[in-house]
N, C-alpha and C positions, 0 to 999 in steps of 0.2 A: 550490441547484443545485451538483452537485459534476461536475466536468469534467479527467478524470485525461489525461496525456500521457506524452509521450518516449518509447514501444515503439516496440518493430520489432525486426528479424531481428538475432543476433546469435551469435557463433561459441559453442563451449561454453569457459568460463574469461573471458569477455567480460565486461564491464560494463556496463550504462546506468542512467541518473538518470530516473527518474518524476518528473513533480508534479503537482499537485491544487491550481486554482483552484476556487474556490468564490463563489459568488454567493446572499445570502439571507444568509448565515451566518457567525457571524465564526471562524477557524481556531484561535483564541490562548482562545476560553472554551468549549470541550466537548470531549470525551476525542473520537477520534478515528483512523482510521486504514486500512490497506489489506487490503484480500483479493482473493483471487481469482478463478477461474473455471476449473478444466481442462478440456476437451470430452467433451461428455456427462456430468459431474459436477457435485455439488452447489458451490456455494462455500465456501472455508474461507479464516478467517481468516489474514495474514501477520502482520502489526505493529501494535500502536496505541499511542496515549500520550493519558498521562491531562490530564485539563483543565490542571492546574498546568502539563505537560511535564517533571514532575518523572518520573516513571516511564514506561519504556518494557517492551513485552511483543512477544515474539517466537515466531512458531510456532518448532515444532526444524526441521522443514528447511531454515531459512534461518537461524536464531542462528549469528552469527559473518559471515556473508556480507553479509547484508542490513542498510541502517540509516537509521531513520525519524528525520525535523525536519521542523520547521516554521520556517516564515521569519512572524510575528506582524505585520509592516511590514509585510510583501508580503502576508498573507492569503495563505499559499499552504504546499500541506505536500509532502510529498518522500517519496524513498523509493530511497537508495543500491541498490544489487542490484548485487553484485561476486562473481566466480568462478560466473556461472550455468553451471546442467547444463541439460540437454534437460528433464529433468522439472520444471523452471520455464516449461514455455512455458503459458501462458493465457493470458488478459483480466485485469487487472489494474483494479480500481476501487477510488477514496477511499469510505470508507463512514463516517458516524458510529457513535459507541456509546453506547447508555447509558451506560455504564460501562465501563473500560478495567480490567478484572480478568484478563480472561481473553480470550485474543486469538479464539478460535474462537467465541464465546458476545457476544452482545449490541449488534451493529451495526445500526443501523437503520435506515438509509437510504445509500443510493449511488447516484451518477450514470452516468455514461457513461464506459465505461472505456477499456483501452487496450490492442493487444495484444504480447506479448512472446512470440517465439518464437526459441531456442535450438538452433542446428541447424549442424550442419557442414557 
C-alpha cells in the first residue's frame, strides 16, 4: 500500500515536500517513484529512481525544480517540488515501476494520492 502526503494550496514560486509511506513493501529494494494526475487527464509520470537509488529520472517539466529520495530507515520516499507554476496542480501519487528507465513508461501500482494545487 502506497499512501502519498503533504499537498495543498500553494502560491506560484512556492514549495512543498511530498512523502510516500508504504505498507506491504519495502522502499530501499524496487525502482520506484512519482506521478501524477492533472484533471480530466491521463497520468504522467514525474520522477523515479531505480532499485540501487543509484539513478534518478525526471520528466522535463519539472528537471531542475523537482527532487526525489528516499529515506531506506524510514520506508518512506519524498519528493522536493520547488519554484511550482500553476500547471503543477494535480493529484500527486507514489507509484512502483518495473523498471525505472523511463519516467513516463512502467509504474505499476499506486496508492492514494495527494493533492497539490498552485494558485495565486
Amino acid at each position: 500500500q502506497l499512501q502519498a502526503s503533504g499537498g495543498g494550496l500553494v502560491h506560484p514560486g512556492g514549495s512543498l515536500r511530498l512523502s510516500c509511506v508504504t505498507s506491504g513493501l519495502t522502499v530501499g529494494d524496487r525502482a520506484i517513484g512519482w506521478i501524477r494526475q492533472f484533471p480530466g487527464k491521463e497520468r504522467e509520470g514525474v520522477s523515479c529512481t531505480t532499485e540501487s537509488g543509484n539513478t534518478t529520472y525526471y520528466g522535463d517539466s519539472v528537471k531542475g525544480r523537482f527532487t526525489i529520495s528516499r529515506d531506506n530507515a524510514e520506508n518512506t520516499l519524498y519528493l522536493q517540488m520547488n519554484n511550482l507554476k500553476p500547471e503543477d496542480t494535480g493529484i500527486y501519487y507514489c507509484a512502483t515501476y518495473l523498471m525505472c528507465t523511463y519516467v513516463h513508461a512502467g509504474y505499476t501500482t499506486w496508492g492514494q494520492g495527494t493533492q497539490v494545487t498552485v494558485s495565486s
